[in-house]
C-alpha positions in Angstrom: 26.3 -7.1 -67.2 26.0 -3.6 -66.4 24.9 -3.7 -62.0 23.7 -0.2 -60.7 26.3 1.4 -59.1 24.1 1.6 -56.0 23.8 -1.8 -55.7 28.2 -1.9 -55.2 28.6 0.7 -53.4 25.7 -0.8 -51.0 26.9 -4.1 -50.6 30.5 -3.2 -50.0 29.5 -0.6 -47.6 27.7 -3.6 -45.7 30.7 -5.6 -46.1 33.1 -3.1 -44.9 31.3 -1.6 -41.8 31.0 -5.2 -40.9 34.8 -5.6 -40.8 35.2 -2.5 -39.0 32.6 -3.2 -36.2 34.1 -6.6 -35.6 38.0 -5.1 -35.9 37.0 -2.7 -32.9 35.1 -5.3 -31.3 38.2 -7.4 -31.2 40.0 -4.7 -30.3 38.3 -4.2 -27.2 38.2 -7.5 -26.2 40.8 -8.4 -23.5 43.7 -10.9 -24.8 42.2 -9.9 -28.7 44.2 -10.8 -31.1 45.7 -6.4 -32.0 47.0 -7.5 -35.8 43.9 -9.7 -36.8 41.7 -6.6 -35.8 43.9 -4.0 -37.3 44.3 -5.6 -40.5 40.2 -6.4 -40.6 40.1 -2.6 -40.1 42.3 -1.2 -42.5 40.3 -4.3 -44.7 37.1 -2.8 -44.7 38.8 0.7 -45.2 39.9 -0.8 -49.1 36.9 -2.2 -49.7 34.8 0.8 -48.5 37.3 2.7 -51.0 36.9 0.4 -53.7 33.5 0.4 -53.7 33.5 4.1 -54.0 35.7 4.3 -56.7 33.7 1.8 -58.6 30.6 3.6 -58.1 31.9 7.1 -60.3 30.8 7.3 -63.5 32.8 6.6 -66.2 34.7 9.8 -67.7 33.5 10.8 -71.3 36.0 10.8 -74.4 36.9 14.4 -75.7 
């Protein structure tokens, strides 16, 4: 199954600016839980990464 890199990188964007929002909205929150919303930040980060690097093409073979 060969998905359109688009397709990733688009839904893991989605996926990882959701985490962010919601790690600074908790964050901002008064008595917020500061790990939970670090760790859903640095979360959607990775996936926002990964997402990138699966959306390169694929190096050709000398």
């Amino acid at each position: 199954m060969n998905t359109p890199p688009s397709i990733l990188l688009g839904l893991s964007a989605g996926a990882a600016f959701a985490l962010i929002v919601a790690g600074i909205w908790l964050l901002r929150q008064p008595g917020g839980n500061r790990t939970k919303a670090a760790l859903m930040i640095v979360a959607g980060l990775v996936i926002l990464f990964n997402g990138w690097i699966n959306s390169l093409p694929v190096p050709t073979q000398p």
